[in-house]
C-alpha positions as CSV (number, residue, x, y, z in Angstrom):
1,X,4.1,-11.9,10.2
2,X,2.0,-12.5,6.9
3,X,4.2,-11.1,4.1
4,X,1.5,-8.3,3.6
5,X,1.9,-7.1,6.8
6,X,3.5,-3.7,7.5
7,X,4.4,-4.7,10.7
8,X,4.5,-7.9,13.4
9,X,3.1,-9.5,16.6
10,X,7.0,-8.3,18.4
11,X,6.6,-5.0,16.9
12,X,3.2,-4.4,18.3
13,X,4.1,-6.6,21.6
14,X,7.6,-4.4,22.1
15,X,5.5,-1.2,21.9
16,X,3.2,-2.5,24.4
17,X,6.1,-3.5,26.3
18,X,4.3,-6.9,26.7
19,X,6.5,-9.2,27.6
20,X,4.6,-12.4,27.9
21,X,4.1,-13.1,24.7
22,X,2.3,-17.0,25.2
23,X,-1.4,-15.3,25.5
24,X,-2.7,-16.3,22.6
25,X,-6.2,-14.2,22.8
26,X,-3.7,-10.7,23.2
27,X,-1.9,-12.3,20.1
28,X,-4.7,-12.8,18.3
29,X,-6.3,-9.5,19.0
30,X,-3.4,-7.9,18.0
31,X,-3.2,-9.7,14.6
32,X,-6.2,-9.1,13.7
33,X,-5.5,-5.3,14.1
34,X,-2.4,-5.4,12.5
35,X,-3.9,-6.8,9.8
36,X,-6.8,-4.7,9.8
37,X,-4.3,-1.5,10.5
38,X,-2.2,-2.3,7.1
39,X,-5.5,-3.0,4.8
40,X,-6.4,0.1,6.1
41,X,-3.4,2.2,5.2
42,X,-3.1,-0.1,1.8
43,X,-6.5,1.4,1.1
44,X,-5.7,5.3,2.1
45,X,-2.8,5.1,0.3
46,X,-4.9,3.7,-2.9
47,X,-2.6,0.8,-3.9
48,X,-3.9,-2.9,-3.4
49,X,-0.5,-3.9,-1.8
50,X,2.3,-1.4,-0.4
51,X,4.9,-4.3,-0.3
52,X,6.5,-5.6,-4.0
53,X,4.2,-7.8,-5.6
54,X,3.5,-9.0,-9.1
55,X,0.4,-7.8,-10.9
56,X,-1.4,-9.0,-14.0
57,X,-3.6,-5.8,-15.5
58,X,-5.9,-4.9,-18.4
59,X,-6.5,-1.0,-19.4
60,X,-8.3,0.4,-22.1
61,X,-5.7,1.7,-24.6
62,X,-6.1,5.6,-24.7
63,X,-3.8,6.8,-27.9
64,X,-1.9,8.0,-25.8
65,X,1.9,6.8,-25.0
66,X,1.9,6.5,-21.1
67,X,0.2,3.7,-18.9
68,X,-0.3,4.4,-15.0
69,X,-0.9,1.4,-13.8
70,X,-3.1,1.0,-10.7
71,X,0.2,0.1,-8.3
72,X,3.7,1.8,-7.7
73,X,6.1,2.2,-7.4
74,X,6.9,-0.1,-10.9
75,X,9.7,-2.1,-10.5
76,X,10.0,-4.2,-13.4
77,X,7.7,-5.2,-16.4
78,X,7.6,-9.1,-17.2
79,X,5.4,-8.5,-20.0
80,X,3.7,-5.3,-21.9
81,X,1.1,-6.2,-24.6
82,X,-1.7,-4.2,-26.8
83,X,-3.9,-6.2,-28.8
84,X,-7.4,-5.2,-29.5
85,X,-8.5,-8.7,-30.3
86,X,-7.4,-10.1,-26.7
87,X,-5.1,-12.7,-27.9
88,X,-1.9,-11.7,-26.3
89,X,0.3,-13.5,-28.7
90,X,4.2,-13.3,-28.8
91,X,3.6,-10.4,-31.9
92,X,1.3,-7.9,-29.6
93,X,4.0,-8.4,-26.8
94,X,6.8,-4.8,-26.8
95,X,10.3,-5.1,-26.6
96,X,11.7,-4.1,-23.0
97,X,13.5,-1.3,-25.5
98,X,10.7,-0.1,-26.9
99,X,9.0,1.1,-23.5
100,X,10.5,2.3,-20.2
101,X,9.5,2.9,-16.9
102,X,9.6,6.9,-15.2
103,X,12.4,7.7,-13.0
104,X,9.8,7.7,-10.0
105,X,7.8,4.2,-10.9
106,X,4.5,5.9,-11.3
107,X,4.0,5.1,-15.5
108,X,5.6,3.3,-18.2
109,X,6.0,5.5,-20.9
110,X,6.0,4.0,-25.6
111,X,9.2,4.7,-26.8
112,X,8.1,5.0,-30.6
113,X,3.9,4.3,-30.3
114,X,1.1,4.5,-28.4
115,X,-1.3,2.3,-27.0
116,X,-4.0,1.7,-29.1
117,X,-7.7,3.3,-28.4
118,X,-9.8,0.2,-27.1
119,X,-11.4,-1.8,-24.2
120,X,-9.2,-3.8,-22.2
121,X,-6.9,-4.2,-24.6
122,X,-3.4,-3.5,-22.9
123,X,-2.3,-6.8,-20.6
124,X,0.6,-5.4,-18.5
125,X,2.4,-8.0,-16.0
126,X,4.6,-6.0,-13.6
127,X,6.1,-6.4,-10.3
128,X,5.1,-2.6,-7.9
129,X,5.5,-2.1,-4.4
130,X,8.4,-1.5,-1.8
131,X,10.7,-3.6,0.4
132,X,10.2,-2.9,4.0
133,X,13.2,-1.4,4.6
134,X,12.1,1.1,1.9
135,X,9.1,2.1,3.6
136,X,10.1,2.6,7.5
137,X,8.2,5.1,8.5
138,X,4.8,3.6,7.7
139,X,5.7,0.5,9.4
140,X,5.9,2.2,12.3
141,X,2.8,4.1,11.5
142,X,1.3,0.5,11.5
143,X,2.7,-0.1,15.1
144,X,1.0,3.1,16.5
145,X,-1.7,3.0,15.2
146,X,-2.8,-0.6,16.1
147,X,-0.9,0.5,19.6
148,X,-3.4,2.8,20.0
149,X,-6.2,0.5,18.7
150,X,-5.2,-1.6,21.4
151,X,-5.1,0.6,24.3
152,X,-8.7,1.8,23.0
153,X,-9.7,-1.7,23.5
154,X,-8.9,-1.5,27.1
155,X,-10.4,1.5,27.6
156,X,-13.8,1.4,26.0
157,X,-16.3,4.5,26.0
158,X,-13.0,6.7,27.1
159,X,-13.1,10.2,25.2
160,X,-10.8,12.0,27.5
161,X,-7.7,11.4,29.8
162,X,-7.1,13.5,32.8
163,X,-2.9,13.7,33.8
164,X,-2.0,13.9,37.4
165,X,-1.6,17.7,37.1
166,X,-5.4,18.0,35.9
167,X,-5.2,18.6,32.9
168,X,-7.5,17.2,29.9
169,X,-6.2,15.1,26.5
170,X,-8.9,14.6,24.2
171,X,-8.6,11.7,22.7
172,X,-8.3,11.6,18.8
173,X,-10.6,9.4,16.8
174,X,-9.6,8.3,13.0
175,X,-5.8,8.5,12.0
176,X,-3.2,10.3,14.2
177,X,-2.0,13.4,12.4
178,X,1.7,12.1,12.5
179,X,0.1,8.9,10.6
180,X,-1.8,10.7,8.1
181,X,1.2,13.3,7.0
182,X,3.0,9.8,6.7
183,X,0.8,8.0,4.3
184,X,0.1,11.5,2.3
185,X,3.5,11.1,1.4
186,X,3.0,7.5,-0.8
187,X,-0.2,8.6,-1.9
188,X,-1.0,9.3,-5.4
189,X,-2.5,12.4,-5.9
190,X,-5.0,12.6,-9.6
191,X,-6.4,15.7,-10.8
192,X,-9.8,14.6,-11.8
């Protein structure tokens, strides 16, 4: 599993309840639609990477004393700067006690300042995303819904299923509900 992934090949395979797991074209199919699965939810959600990662960002300084940056949850700030010239020197760089990040991850917030009004001038390098074990529940959205990607590979064209007592599923095209209430709840919701 590519550290990116939400999920792996034995999640998917276990799902399936493949247990041969030496075919390398299944494997690879499955790959592929994992990693096409978790891009997918990465980009629904609107962060570039739900698992931790470390970022290096520019934003235009606003006047104001709060910075969302484009991933969350924050998890630590190596380095906050604001320097209208770009240089980035050691004197444009804040004090860890002069800023802090909000309870929830989603901003830093100035202590005493703000940033100042300007075009790219606040460099921020940060570490945002989750562990997997924080974020359970859309790995196993990941496993469903490439489960279900899969079993709509073997069953091209198929729009609905009939049971043995006759009656009719439809079958559901984009995300599963269950998946969607899932990701709604990591999303980041603006007010434009």
């Amino acid at each position: 599993m590519a550290t990116t992934n939400l999920c792996s090949l034995d999640d998917v395979l276990g799902q399936l309840g493949i247990i041969d797991t030496t075919n390398n074209k299944v494997n690879d199919l499955i790959n592929r639609m994992i990693e096409s699965k978790t891009e997918s939810i990465n980009k629904y959600i609107g962060v570039e990477q739900l698992l931790a990662k470390d970022y290096t960002e520019y934003y235009n300084g606003d006047g104001c004393n709060r910075l969302y940056t484009k991933n969350y949850p924050i998890n630590s700030v190596a380095e906050l700067n604001d320097d209208t010239n770009w240089e980035f020197g050691s004197d444009t760089t804040s004090s860890s006690d002069d800023f802090r990040i909000s309870n929830d991850g989603s901003y830093i917030l100035l202590k005493y300042t703000v940033f100042a009004k300007g075009d790219e001038n606040v460099k921020i390098t940060y570490n945002a995303g989750y562990t997997v074990t924080q974020i359970v529940d859309l790995k196993d959205v990941c496993i469903e819904e490439v489960t279900r990607a899969y079993n709509e590979k073997l069953n091209v064209g198929v729009s609905s299923r009939t049971d043995a007592k006759g009656g009719v599923t439809r079958v559901e095209k984009g995300w599963m509900k269950q998946s969607i209430e899932v990701m709604d709840r990591y999303k980041r919701w603006t007010i434009l």
